[in-house]
N, C-alpha and C positions, 0 to 999 in steps of 0.2 A: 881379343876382339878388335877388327879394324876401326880404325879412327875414320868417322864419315868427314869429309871435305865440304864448304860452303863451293857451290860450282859456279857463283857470280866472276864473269872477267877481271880476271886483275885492274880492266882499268877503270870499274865503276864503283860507286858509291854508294852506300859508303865503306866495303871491304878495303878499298883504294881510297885515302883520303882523310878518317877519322882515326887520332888520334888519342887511343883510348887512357894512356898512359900521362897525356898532356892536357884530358880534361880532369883526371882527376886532381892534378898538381895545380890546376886552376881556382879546385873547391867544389865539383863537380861531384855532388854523390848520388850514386844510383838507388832507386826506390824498391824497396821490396818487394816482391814477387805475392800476390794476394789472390790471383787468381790461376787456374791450373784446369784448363781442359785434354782433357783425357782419352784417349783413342779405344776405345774397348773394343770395338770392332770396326775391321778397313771395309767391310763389303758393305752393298747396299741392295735393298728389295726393288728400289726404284732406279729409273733411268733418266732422269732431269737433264737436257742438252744443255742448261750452261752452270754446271757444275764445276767448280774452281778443284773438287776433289779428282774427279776423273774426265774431264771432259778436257780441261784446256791445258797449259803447256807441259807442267808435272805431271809425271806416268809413273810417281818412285810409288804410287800403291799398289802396283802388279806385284811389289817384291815384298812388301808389308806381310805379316804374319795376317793372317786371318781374324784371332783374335785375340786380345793380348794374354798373356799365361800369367796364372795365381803367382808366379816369382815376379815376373815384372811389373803388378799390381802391386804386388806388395814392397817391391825396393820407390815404387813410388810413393805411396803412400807413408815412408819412411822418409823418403827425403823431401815431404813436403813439410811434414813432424818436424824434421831434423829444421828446416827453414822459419815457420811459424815459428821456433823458439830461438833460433837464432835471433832475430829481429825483432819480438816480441812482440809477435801480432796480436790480435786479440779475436779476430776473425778473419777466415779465408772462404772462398767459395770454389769448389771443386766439379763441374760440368763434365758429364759421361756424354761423350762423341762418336762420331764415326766419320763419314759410313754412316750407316743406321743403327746407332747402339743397341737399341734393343732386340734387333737379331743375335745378342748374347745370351737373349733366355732371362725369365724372371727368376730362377737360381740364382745365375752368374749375377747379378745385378744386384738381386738380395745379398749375397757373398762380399761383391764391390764397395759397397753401402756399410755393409759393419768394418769392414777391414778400413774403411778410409777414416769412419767415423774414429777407431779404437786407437786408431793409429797417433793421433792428436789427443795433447793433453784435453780432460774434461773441460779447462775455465775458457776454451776456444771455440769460438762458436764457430763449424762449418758447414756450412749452406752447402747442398748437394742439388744441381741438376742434370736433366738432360734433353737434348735440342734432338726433336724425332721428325721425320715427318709424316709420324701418326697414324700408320698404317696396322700398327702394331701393338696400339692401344685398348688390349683386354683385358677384361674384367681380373683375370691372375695378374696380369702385368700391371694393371692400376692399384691393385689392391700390395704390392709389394712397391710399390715408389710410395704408397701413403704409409705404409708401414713405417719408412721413413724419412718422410714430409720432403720426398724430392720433388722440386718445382719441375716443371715440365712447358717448355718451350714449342711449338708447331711450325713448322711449313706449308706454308697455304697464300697461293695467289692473286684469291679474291674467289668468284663463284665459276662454276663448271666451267666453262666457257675460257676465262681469265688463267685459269689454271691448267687446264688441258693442253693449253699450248706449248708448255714446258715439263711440266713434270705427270710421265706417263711413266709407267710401269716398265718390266725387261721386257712385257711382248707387244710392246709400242699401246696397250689398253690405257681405260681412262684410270689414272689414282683417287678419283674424286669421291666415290662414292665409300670407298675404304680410310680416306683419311675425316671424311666427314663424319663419318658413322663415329672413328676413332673422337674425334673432338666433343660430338653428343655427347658420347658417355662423360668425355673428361669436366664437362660441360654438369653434369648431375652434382645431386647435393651431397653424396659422398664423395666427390672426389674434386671440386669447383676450386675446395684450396690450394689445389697442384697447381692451375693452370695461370701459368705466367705470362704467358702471351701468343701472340703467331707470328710469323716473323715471314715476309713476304718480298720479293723480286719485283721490281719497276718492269713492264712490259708497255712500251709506246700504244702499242694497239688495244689496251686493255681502258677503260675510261676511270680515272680516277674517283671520282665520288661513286660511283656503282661498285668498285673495288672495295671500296674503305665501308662500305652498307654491308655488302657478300660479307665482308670478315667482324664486322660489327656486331652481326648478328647471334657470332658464336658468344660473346660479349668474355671477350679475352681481358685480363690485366691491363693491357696493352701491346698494342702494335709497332712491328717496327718494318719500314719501308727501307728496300736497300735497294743502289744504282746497282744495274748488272756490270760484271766487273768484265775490264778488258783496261788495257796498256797502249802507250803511243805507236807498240808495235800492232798490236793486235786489237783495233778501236772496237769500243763497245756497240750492242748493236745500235743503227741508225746515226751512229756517231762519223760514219766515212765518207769522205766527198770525195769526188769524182775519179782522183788518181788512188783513191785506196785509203790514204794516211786522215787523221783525226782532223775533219772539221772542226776547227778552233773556233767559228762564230756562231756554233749552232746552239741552241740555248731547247731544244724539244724535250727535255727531261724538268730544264729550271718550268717550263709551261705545265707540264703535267703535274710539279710539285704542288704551283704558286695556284691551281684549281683546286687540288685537294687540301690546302694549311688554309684556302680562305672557307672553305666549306667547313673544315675544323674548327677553322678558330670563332667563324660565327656560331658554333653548336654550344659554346661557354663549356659550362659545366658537364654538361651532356654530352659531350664527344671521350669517345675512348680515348686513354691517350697513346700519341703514336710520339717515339723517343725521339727520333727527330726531329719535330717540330718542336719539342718542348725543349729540346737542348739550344737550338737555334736562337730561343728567346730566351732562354736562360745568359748565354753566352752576350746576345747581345743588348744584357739588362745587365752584365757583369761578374756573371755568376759559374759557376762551374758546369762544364760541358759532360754528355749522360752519353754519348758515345761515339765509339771508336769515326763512323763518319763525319765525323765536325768536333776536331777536338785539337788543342796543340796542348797537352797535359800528360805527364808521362803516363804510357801504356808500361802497367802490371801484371801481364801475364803471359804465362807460357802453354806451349802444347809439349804433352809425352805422346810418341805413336804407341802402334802395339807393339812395336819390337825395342821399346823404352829408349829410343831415342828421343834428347829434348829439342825443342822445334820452335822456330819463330811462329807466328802470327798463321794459320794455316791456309788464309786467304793468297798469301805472298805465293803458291800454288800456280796462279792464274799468271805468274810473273814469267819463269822460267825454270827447267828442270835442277830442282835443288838450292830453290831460293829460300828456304825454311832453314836449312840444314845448319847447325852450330858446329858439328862436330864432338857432342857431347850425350851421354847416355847412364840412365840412374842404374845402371850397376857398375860406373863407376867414376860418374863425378854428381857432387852437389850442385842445390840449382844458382848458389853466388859463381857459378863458376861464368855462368852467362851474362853476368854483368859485362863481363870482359870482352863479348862480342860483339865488333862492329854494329852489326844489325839491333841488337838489342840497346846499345848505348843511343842509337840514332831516335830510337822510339821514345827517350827520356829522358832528349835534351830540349825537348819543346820546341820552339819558333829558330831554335838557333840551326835545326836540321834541313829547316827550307831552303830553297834556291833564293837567289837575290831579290826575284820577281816578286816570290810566295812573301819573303819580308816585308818588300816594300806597300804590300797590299796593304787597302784599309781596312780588308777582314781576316787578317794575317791570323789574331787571334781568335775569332771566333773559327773561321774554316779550319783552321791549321793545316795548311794544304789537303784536305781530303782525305780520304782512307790510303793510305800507303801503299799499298801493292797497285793502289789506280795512277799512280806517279811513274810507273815504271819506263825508262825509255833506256832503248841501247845503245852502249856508249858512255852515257853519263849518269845509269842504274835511278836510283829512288829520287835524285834531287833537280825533281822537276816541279811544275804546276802538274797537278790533278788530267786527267784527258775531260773529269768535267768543270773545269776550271772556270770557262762561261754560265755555266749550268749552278754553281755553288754561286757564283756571283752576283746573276741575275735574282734569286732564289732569295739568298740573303740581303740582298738589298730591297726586295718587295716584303719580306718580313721585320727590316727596320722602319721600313715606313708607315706600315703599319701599326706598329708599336708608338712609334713617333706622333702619328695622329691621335691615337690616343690617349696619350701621355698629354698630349695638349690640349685635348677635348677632357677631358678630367681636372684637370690644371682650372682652365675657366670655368668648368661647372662649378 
């Protein structure tokens, strides 16, 4: 079997630079692998233009197996076994991917489902999801994820209109009506325990409080709002001034945040919660950060494709062709082997991965520079500020102040 190559330039970072042999003689130990999304199928029903899987700089899914085979399912689920007991976890959580995973058929899924569970000792508790965007949520397919209590994640933009813009079907139709219908049902009292949330794309032209109502309504676990992703080469939308490259002073995304966290936060208890906002205050009340967009706390998981290659972060996609890529594969290396990758060390060594800048910030720990793959520039690879680097700033500073006034207004009461 060939050995796949990481294809970042020799002269970026951190392939070029991080010395993985000199942090461990430092004292430097890597955290456990707890989480494991899973490629079951690379294709998709839908055609969403800014899809980090098939839309922006990695194309390696043309060559991706279609769907993963009962072997490579199963050497996975083996070496997740073999790792939980290495390190003596006590739980892990295992998320079925794609693509659209449930274009695997509620078979394959039911099949997926025991083979992953059986695989792991009983005194392990592993949490099974899968992130769809809903198209494909029937009554057979709901009735085999409750069979067993897989949580189930959505994609959704907010209402028609909001969502239309981006994510429409292969023959440019609306998705809307078919992921809706999907959410109803998920939405009923036999199957309400599944739904763990919806997870939704920033769109400048879409209006924040009308967004956060449209998705409210399905009355989700919770929400999660994400920046659309793009790099210092390839700037996010609305993020480009005049000669092309990343307007650094534009803050139109921290605006559209800092409307919708105050319309949240004045709803108390009554507001669904949406992970970013809650990590944000969490973070900066002192506390531990809830996700990968505002975090400097070691990242714990890995992705297997369908052709059982292991894989960095699969966001890292939007970066450049083969920015995921470890060079490793569960038929025939374990997953401590990925301790040992640049890329993977840099995700869990916290604040100490940022550039000089990202250090010297006063929200160094609560941002942790940003989601990673949004750091990306050519030349000097991941160790940059964020492309929304004004945007987390502005953001975060309207929601310390917030808290601040509170904190003070409590204080004298």
């Amino acid at each position: 079997m060939a050995t796949l190559l990481p294809l970042t330039p020799v002269s970026e970072w951190p392939e070029r630079g991080l010395d993985i042999a000199a942090l461990r003689a430092s004292g430097w130990r890597p955290t456990p692998f707890d989480q494991f999304v899973v490629k079951v199928h690379s294709r998709c029903n839908l055609a969403c233009d800014y899809c980090y899987m098939y839309e922006l700089a990695d194309q390696s899914w043309r060559d991706q197996p279609v769907v993963m085979t009962p072997e490579i399912a199963r050497a996975t689920a083996r070496r997740i076994a073999e790792h939980v007991e290495r390190h003596e976890l006590t739980a892990v959580e295992v998320v079925f991917h794609g693509g659209e995973p449930l274009l695997a058929g509620p078979d394959r899924i039911d099949t997926l489902a025991r083979e992953f569970r059986a695989a792991v000792d009983s005194s392990v508790h592993v949490e099974l999801g899968v992130q769809t965007n809903g198209a494909l949520l029937t009554p057979p397919m709901l009735d085999v994820l409750a069979a067993h209590d897989i949580g189930v994640g959505v994609s959704l933009d907010g209402d028609r209109a909001a969502n239309d813009r981006h994510r429409r079907n292969r023959r440019g139709d609306s998705s809307y009506d078919a992921v809706t219908r999907g959410l109803r049902l998920l939405g009923t009292d036999r199957y309400r325990h599944l739904f763990d949330g919806i997870l939704a794309v920033i769109d400048l032209a879409n209006d924040p409080v009308e967004t956060y109502t449209a998705l409210a309504e399905f009355e989700p676990r919770g929400i999660d709002v994400l920046l659309p992703h793009g790099t210092w080469a390839a700037p996010p939308p609305g993020k480009a001034g005049p000669n092309g490259e990343v307007d650094i002073t534009d803050t139109s995304y921290a605006s559209w945040l800092v409307t919708l966290f105050d319309h949240w936060y004045e709803l108390g208890d009554s507001a669904v919660d949406i992970r970013l906002f809650r990590s944000a205050v969490r973070q900066l009340l002192g506390r531990n950060g809830t996700t990968e967009q505002l975090s400097a706390g070691p990242l714990s998981f890995l992705v297997v494709e369908t052709d059982g290659s292991i894989e960095q972060v699969d966001t890292l996609k939007s970066a450049f062709e083969g920015a995921t890529a470890t060079g490793l594969h569960v038929l025939r290396d374990d997953f401590d082997a990925a301790f040992d990758h640049p890329g993977v060390a840099a995700r869990q060594i916290g604040t100490a991965a940022l550039c000089d800048e990202c250090r010297a910030c006063r929200h160094a720990g609560v941002c942790g520079g940003g989601l990673y793959a949004q750091r990306y520039r050519p030349g000097t690879g991941f160790r940059n500020p964020s492309v929304y680097c004004a945007d987390l700033m502005a953001f975060l500073d309207h929601v310390a102040a917030r808290l601040r006034a509170d904190l003070i207004a409590a204080r004298k009461g």
